[in-house]
C-alpha positions as CSV (number, residue, x, y, z in Angstrom):
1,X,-32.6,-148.0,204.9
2,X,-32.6,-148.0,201.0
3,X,-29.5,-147.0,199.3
4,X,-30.2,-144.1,197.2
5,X,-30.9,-143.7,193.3
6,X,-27.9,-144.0,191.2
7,X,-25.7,-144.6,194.3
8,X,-23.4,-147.6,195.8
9,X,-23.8,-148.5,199.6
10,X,-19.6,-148.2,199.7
11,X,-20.5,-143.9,199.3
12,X,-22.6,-144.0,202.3
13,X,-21.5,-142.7,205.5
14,X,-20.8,-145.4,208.5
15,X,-23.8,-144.5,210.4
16,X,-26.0,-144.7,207.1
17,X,-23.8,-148.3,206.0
18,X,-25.1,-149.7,209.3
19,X,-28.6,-149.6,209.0
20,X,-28.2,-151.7,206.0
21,X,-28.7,-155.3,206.1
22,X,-26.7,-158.1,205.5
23,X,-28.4,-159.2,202.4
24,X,-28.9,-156.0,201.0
25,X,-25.3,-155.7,200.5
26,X,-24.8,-158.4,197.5
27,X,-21.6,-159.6,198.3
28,X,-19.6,-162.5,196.5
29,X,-16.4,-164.2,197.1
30,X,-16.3,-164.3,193.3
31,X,-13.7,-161.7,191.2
32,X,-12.7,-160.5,194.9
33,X,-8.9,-161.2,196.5
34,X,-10.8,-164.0,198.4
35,X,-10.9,-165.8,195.1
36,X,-7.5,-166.4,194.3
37,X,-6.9,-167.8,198.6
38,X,-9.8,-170.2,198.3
39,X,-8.2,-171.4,194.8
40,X,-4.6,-171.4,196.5
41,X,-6.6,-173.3,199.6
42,X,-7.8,-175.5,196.9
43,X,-4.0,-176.4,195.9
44,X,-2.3,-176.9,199.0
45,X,-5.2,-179.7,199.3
46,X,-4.5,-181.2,196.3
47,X,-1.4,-181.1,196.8
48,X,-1.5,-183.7,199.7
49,X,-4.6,-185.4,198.2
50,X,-6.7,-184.8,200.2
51,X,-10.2,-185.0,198.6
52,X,-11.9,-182.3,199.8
53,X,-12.2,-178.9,198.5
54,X,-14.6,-177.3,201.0
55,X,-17.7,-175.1,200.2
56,X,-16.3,-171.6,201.2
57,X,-19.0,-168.5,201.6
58,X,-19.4,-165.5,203.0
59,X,-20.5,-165.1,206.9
60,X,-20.2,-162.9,210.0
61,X,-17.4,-164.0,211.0
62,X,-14.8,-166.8,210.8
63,X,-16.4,-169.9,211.5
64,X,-16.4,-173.8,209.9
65,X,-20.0,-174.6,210.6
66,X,-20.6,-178.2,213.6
67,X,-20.5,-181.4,211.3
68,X,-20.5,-180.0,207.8
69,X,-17.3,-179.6,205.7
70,X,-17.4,-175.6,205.3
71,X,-15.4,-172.6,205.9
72,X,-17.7,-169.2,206.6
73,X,-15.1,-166.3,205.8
74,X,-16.0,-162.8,207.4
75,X,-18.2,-160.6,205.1
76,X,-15.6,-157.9,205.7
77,X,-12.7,-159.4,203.5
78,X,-14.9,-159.0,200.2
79,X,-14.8,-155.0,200.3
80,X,-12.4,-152.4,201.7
81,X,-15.1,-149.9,202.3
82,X,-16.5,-153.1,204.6
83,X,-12.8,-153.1,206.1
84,X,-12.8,-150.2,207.2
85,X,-15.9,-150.3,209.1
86,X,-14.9,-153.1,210.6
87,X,-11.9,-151.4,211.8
88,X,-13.5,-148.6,213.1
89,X,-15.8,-150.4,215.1
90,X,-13.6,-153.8,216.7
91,X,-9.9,-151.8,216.0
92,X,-9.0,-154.9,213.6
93,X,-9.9,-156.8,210.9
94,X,-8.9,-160.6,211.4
95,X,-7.1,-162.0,208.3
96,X,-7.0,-159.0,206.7
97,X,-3.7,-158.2,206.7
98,X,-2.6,-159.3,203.2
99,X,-3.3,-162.8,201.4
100,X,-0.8,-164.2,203.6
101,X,-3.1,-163.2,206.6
102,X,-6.2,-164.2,205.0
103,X,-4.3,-168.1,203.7
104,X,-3.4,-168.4,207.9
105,X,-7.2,-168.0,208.8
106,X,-8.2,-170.4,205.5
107,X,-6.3,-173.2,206.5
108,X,-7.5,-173.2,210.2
109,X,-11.0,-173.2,209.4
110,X,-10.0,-176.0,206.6
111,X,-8.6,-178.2,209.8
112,X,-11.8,-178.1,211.1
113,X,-14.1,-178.8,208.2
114,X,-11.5,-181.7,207.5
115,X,-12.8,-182.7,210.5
116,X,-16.1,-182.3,210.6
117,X,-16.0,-184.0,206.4
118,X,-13.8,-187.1,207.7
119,X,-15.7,-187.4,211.1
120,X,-11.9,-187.2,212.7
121,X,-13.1,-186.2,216.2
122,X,-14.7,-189.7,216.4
123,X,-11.1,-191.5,216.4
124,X,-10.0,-192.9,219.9
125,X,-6.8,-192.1,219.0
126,X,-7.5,-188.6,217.5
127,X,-8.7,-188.2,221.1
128,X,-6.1,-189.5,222.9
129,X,-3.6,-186.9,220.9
130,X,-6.1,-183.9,221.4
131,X,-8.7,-184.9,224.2
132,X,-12.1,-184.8,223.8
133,X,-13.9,-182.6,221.8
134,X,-16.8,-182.9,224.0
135,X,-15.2,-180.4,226.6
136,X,-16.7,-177.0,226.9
137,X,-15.8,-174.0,224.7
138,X,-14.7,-170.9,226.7
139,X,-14.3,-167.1,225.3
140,X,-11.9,-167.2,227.5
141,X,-9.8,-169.7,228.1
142,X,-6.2,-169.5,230.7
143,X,-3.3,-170.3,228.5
144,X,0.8,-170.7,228.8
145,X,2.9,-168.2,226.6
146,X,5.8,-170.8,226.6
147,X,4.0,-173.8,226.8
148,X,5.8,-176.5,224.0
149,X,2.7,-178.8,223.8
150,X,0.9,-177.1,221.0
151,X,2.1,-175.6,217.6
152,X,1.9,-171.6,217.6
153,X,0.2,-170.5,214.5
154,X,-2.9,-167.8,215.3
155,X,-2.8,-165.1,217.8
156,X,-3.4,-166.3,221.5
157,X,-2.3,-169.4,221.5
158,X,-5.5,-170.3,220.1
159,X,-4.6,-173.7,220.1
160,X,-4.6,-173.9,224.1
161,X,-8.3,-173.0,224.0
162,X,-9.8,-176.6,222.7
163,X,-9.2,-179.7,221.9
164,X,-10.8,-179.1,218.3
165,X,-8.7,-175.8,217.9
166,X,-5.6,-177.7,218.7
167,X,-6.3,-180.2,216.0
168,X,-7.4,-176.5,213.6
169,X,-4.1,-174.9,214.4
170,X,-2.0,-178.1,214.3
171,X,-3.4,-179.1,210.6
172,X,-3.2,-175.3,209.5
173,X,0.5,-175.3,210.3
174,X,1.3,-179.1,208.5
175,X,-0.3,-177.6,205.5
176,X,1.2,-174.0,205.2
177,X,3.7,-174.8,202.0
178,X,7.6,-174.1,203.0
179,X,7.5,-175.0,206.9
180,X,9.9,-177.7,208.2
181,X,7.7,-178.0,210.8
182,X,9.9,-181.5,211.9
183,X,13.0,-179.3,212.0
184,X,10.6,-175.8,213.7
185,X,9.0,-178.0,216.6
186,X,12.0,-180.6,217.0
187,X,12.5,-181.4,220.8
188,X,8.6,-179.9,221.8
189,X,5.9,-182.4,222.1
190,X,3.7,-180.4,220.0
191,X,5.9,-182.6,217.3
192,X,4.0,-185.6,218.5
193,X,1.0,-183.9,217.3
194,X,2.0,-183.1,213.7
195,X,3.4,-186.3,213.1
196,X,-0.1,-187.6,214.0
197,X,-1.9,-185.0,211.3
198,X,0.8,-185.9,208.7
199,X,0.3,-190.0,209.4
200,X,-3.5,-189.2,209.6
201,X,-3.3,-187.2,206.3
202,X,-1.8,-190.1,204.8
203,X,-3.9,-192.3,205.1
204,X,-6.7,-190.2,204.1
205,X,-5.1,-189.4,200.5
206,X,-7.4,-190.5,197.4
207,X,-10.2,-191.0,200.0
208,X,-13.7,-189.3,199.5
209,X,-15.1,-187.7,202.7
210,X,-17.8,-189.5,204.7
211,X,-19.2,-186.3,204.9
212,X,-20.5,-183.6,201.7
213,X,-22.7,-181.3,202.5
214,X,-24.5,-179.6,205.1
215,X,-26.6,-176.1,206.2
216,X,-24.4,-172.9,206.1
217,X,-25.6,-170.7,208.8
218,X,-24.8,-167.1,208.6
219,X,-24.6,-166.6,205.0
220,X,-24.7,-163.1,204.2
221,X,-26.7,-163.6,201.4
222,X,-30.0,-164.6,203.4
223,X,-28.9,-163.1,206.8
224,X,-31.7,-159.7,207.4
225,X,-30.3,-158.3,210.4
226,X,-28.7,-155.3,210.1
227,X,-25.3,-154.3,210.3
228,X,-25.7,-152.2,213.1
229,X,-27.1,-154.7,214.9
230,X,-24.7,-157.4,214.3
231,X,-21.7,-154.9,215.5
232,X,-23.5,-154.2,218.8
233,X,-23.7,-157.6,220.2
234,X,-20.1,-158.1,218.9
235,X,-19.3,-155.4,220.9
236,X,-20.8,-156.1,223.9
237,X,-19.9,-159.8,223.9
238,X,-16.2,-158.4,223.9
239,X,-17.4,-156.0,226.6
240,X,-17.5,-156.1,230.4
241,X,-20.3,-154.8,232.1
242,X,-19.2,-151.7,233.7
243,X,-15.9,-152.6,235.3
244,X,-14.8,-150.7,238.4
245,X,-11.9,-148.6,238.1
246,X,-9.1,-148.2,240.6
247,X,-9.2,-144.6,241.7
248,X,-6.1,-145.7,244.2
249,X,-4.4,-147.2,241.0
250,X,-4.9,-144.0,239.0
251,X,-3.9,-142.0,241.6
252,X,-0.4,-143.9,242.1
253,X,0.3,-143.3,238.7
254,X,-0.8,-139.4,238.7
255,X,-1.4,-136.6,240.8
256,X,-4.1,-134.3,242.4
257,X,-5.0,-131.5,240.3
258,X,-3.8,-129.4,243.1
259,X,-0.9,-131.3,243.6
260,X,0.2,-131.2,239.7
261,X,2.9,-128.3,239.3
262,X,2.2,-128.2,235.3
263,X,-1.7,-128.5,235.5
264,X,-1.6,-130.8,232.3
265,X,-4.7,-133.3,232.6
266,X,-4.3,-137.1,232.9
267,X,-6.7,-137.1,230.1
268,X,-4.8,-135.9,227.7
269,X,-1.8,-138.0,228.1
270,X,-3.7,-140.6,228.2
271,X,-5.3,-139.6,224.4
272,X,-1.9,-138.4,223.3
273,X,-0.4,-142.3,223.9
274,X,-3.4,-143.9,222.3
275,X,-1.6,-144.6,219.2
276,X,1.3,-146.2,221.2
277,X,-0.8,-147.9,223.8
278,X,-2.9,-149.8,221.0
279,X,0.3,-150.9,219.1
280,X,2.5,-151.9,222.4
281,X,0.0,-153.6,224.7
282,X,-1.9,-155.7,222.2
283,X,1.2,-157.0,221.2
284,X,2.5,-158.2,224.2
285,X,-0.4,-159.4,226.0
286,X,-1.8,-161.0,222.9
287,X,-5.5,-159.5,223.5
288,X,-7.9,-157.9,221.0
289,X,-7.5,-154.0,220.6
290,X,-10.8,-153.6,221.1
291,X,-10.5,-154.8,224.8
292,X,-7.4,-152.5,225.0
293,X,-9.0,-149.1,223.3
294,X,-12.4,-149.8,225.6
295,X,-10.1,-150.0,228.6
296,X,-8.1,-146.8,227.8
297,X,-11.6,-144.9,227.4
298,X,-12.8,-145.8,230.6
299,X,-9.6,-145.1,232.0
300,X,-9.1,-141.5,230.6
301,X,-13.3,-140.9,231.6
302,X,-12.3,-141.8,235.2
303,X,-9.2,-139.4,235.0
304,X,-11.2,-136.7,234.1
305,X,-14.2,-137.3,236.8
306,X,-11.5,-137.5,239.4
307,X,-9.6,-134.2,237.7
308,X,-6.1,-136.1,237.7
309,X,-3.0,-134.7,236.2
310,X,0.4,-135.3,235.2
311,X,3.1,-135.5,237.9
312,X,6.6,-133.8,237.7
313,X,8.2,-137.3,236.4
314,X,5.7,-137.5,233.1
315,X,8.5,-140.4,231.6
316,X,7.4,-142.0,234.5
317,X,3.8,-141.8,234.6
318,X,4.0,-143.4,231.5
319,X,5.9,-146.5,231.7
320,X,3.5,-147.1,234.7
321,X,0.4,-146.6,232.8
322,X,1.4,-149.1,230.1
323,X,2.4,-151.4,232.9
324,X,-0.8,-151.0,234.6
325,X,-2.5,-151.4,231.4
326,X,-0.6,-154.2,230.3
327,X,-1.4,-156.2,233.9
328,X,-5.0,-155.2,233.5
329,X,-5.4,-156.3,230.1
330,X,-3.4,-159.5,231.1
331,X,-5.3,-160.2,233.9
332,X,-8.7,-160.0,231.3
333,X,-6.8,-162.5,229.0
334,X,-6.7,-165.3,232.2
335,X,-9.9,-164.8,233.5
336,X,-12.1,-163.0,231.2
337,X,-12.6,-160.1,233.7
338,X,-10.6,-156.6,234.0
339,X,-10.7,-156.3,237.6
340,X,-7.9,-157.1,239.7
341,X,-8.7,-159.1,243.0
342,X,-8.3,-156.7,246.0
């Protein structure tokens, strides 16, 4: 689609923004909030001497591309009207909650083209801290909430998902400015592992990296698919392919339409708690709100199909739907799938 005469793409409608393509958009990083977080990036660096300012650009997502000392940040940040969509259509907008957000996701992306620009993985003893980067990456990965062997910094205990994100969240977290991480992790062994970044770091001050350059996949500049596009395999990778719902399950929590003394629908409980569901349960079980909203849809469809309604108890009907949501959701977080074994 061509973007009017005399017009900006940011006036377009969502549906008309998404047949754009990535290119057509001509975003920058330049004269953008973006800016002043690489620049700050740039100083925390300095700041340990570390001799590397890496080559930061705009992508599809968060990413530090294999081997090359780069940080792709998600085309999203560098426009609100972009923000929004992406709101819209995945229900948040990672590291777009303020500079403070954005610096968190910087710095982890900085750990791994660190990384990839000092060849750090390499190191027996890098390995022997972390374990080998060699092991496979999972979307979904089985993690402990209270585990004390790795530093909590992003959402999910991201750092329980790979060797190489361990090292990420570890180095993010010894460079944030103003944490005593000695006195924050004394007592956990994740301590161990920041004293091995800040000894590593150490030694690496004045040093140039072995590493300079490299490709940048994904830059938004060059990239011709179209937005559209790009949100519906995002979606469906977060997706599960038409999950069974419990119709027993739903029926513990409500009641037979000719059972229900007030008549009101499941349904509409169910879309009058969205707003609560997608703050509570996300929060507590630490998973995307995507996964959560897609659930409750499904969930409310299969209410209506089986004509459902609110029992005499509606207090309770509640706090067992966000439980039931909240083990559900949980249960996606361990093992990637929604349904519960029988």
């Amino acid at each position: 689609m061509d973007v009017p005469a005399g017009a900006h793409w940011s006036e377009l409608s969502d549906e008309d923004l998404l047949d754009l393509r990535f290119c057509d958009l001509g975003l920058k990083i330049q004269g953008t909030p973006l800016e002043a977080s690489v620049l700050e990036l740039y100083s925390e660096l300095d700041a340990h001497d570390i001799r590397l300012h890496p080559s930061v650009y705009l992508g599809d997502e968060w990413f530090s591309p294999e081997g090359v000392p780069a940080i792709a940040v998600p085309f999203y940040l560098a426009d609100v009207r972009l923000g929004a969509l992406e709101q819209k259509m995945m229900g948040e907008v990672e590291g777009g909650g303020g500079p403070a957000d954005t610096m968190r996701f910087l710095r982890h992306e900085c750990g791994h083209a660190v990384c990839h620009a000092f060849g750090l993985a390499e190191h027996r003893e890098w390995r022997a801290v972390f374990g080998s980067p060699a092991r496979e990456y999972h979307d979904h990965y089985r993690y402990q909430p209270y585990s004390r062997n790795f530093v909590r910094h992003l959402e999910n205990w991201y750092a329980q998902s790979h060797p190489e994100e361990d090292f990420a969240e570890t180095f993010s977290l010894w460079l944030t400015p103003g944490i005593d991480w000695k006195a924050l992790y004394e007592g956990w062994p994740a301590l161990r592992k920041l004293e091995f970044v800040d000894r590593l770091m150490r030694g690496l001050a004045g040093k140039p990296p072995i590493v300079g350059k490299g490709r940048k996949p994904y830059d938004v500049r060059r990239l011709r698919s179209r937005l559209r596009t790009h949100y519906e395999r995002r979606r469906r990778l977060y997706a599960e392919e038409s999950p069974e719902f419990f119709d027993a399950d739903l029926r513990r929590i409500f009641v037979d339409k000719p059972a229900a003394p007030s008549g009101v629908p499941a349904s509409r409980l169910l879309r009058r708690e969205r707003a609560a569901i997608l703050d509570t349960v996300p929060y507590w079980t630490r998973e995307r709100k995507f996964t959560v909203e897609r659930l409750l849809r499904q969930l409310t469809a299969r209410s209506d199909a089986l004509k459902l309604c609110v029992p005499r108890d509606a207090e309770r009907a509640k706090m067992n739907l966000a439980a039931y949501l909240s083990a559900l959701v949980s249960n996606y977080s361990f093992t990637g799938r929604l349904k519960r074994k029988a």
